[in-house]
BALOBA-1460 file (C-alpha; in Angstrom, 3 decimals):
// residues 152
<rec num="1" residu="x" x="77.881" y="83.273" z="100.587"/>
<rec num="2" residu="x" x="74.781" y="82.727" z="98.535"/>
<rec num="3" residu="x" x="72.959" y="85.443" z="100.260"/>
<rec num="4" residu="x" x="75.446" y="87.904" z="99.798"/>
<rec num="5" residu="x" x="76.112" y="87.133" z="96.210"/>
<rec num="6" residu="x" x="72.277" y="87.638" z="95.713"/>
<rec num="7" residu="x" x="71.767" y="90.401" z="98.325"/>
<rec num="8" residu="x" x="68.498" y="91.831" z="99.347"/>
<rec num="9" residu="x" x="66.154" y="94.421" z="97.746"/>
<rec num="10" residu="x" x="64.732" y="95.821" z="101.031"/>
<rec num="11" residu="x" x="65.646" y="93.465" z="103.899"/>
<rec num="12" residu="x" x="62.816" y="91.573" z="103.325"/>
<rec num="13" residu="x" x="62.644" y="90.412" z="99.784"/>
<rec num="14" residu="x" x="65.615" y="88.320" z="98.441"/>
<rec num="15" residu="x" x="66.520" y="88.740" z="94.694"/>
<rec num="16" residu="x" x="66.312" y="85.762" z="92.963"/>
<rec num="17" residu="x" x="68.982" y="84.138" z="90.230"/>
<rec num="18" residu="x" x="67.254" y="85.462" z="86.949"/>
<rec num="19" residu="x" x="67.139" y="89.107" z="88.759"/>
<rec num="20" residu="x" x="70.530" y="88.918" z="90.231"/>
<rec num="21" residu="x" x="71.956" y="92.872" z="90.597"/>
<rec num="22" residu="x" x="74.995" y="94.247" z="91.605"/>
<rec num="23" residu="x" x="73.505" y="97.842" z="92.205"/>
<rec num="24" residu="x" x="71.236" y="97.620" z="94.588"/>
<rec num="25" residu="x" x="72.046" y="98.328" z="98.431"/>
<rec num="26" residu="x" x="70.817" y="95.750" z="101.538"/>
<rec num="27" residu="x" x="68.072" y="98.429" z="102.742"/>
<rec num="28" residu="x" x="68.006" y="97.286" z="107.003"/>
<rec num="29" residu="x" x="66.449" y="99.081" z="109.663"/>
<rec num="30" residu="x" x="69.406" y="101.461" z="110.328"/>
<rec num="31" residu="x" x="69.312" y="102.492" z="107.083"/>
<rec num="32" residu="x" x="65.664" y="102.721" z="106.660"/>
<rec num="33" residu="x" x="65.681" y="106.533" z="107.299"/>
<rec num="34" residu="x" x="68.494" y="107.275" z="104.486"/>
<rec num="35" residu="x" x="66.840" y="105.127" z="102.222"/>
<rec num="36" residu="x" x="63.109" y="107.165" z="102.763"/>
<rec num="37" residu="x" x="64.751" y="110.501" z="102.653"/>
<rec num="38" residu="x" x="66.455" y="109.910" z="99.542"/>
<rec num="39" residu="x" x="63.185" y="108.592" z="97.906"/>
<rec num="40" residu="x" x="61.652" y="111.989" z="98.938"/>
<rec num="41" residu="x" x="64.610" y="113.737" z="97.203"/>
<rec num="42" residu="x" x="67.104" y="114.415" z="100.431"/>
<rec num="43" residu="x" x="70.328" y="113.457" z="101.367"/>
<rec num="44" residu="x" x="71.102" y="112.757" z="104.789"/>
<rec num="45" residu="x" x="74.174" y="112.071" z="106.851"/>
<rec num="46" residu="x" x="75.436" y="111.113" z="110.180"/>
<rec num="47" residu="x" x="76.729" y="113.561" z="112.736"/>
<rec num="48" residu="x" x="78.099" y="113.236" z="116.266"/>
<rec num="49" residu="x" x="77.240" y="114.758" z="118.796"/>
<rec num="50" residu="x" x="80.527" y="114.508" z="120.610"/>
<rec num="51" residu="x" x="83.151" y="115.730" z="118.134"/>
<rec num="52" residu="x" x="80.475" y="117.045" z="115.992"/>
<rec num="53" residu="x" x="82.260" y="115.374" z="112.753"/>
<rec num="54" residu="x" x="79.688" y="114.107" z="109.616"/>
<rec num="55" residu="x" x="80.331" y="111.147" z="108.605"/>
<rec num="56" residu="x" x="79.320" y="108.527" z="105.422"/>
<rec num="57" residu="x" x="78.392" y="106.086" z="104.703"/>
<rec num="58" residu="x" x="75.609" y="105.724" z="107.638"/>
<rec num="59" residu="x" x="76.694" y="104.048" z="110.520"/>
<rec num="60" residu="x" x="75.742" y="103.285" z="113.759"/>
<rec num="61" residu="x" x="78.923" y="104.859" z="115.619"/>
<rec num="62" residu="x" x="80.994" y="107.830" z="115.029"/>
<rec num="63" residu="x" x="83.768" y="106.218" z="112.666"/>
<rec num="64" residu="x" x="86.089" y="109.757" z="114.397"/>
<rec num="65" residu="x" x="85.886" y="109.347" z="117.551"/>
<rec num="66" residu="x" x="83.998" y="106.010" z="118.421"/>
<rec num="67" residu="x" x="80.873" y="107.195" z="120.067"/>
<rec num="68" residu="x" x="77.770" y="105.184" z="120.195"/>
<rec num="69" residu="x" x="74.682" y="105.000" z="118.650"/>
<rec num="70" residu="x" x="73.037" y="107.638" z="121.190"/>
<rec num="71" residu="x" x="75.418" y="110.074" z="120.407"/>
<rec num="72" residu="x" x="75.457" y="109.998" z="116.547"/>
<rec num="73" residu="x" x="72.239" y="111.824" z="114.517"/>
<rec num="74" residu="x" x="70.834" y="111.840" z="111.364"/>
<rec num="75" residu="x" x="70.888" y="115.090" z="109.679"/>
<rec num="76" residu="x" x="70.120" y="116.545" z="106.511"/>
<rec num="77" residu="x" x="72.952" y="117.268" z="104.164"/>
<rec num="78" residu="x" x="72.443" y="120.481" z="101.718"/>
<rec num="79" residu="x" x="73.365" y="117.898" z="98.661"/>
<rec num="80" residu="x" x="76.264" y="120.646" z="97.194"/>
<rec num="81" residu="x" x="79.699" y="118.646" z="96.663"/>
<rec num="82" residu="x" x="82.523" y="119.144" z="94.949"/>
<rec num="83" residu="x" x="84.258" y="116.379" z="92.555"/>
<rec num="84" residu="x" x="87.419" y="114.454" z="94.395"/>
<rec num="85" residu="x" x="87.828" y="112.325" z="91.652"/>
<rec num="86" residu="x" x="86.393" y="110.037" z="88.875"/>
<rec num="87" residu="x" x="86.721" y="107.106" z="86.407"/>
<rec num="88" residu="x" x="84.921" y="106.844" z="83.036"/>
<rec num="89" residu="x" x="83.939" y="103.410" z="83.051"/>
<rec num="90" residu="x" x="83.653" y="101.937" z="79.184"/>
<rec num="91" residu="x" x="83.076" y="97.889" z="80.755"/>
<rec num="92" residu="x" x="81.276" y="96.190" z="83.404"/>
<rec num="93" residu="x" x="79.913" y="92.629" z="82.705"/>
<rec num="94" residu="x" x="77.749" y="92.774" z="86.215"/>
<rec num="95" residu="x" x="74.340" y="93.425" z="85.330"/>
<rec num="96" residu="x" x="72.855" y="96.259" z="84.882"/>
<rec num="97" residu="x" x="76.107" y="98.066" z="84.487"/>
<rec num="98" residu="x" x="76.633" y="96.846" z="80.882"/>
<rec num="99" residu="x" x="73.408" y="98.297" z="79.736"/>
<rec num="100" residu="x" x="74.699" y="101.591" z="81.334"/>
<rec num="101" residu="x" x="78.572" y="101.984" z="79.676"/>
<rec num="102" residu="x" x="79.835" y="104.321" z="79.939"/>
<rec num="103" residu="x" x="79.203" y="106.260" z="82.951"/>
<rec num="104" residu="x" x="81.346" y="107.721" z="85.673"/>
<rec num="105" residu="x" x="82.297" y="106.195" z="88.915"/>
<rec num="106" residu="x" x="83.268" y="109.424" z="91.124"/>
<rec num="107" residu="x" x="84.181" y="110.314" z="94.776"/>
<rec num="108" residu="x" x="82.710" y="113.313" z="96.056"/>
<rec num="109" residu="x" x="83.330" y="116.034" z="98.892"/>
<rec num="110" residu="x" x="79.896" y="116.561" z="100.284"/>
<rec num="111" residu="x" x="79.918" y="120.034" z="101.600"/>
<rec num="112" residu="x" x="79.623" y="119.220" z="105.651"/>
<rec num="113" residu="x" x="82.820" y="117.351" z="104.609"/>
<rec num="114" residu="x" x="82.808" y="113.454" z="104.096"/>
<rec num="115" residu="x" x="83.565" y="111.800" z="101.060"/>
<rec num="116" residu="x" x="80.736" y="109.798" z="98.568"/>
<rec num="117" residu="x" x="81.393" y="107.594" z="96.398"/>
<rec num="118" residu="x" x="78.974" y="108.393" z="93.619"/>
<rec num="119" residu="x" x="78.019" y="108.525" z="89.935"/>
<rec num="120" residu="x" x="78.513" y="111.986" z="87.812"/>
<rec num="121" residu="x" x="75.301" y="112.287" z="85.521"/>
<rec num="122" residu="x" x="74.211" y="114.853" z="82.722"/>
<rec num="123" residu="x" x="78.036" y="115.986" z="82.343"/>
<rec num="124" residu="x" x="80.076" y="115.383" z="79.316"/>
<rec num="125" residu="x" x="83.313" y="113.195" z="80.182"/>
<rec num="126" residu="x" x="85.467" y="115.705" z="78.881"/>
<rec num="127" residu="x" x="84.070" y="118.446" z="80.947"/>
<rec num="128" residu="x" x="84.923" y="116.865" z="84.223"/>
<rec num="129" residu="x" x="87.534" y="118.789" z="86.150"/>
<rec num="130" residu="x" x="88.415" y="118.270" z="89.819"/>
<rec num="131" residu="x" x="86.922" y="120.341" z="92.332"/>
<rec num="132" residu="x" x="83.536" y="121.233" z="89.786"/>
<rec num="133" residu="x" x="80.951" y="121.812" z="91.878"/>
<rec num="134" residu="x" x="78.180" y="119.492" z="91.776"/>
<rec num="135" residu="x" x="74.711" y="119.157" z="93.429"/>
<rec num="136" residu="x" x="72.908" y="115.767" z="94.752"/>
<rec num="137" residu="x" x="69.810" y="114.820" z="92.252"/>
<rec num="138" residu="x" x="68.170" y="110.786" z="93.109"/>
<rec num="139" residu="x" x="67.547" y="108.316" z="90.482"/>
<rec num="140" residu="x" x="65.682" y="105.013" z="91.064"/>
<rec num="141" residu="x" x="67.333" y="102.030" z="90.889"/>
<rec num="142" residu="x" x="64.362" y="99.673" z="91.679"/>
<rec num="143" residu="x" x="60.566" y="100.184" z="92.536"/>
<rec num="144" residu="x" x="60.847" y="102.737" z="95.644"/>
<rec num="145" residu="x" x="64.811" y="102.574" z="95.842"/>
<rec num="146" residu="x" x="66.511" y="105.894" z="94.918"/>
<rec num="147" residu="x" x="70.035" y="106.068" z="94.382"/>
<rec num="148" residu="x" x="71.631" y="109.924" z="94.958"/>
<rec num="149" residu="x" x="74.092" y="110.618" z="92.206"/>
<rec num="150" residu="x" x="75.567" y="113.989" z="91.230"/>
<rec num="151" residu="x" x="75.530" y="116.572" z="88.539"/>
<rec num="152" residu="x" x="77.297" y="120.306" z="87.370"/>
């Protein structure tokens, strides 16, 4: 349990107590491709080969129809979605979240069709309207880790 409350930078270096952060994804060897795309700016997915379906977040199978890891590819995704839905968030006591209030938590239809969830950025709250379209920008969460979020 202690290892997942503290989680892992980059599957290699824990974080420690005094650094603890609730933002910051377990970066494995699967992932490692995502992870280095979206540090150069791209969004990838995964797409299978045998019902030819996208899927996120990245896994190992098709979560369709169940085929393996040899049948599913990585792919890059054009990064144009349009907003599902959202949720202005005013408080989170996890850290860094505090230091970020408020910002919006948002589910996203990419445009190869899966759904993100996400963060909205640069948008006023009050402009938000379902279906706005919305294009993938990355913003780094810790040295070398780049998070894609969404803007108009």
């Amino acid at each position: 349990m202690a290892d997942l409350v503290r989680g892992r930078v980059d599957g290699t270096v824990p974080v420690t107590a005094d650094a603890l952060r609730f933002d910051l994804p377990e970066v494995d060897e699967f992932t490692r491709p995502y992870w280095d795309a979206a540090g150069e700016g791209r969004l990838l997915l995964r797409r299978c080969v045998d019902c030819g379906r996208a899927h996120h977040y990245p896994r190992e199978f098709c979560p369709h129809c169940w085929a393996g890891e040899d049948r599913v590819t990585w792919e890059p995704a054009s990064g144009r979605a349009t907003l599902y839905t959202w949720s202005v968030i005013h408080r989170n006591d996890l850290p860094p979240f505090g230091t970020r209030v408020p910002y919006v938590a948002a589910v996203v239809d990419l445009a190869e069709g899966p759904r993100m969830m996400t963060e909205v950025i640069d948008c006023a709250h009050e402009a938000l309207r379902i279906g706005m379209p919305l294009e993938v920008t990355f913003r780094e969460a810790a040295q070398a880790l780049w998070i894609p979020v969404f803007r108009p």
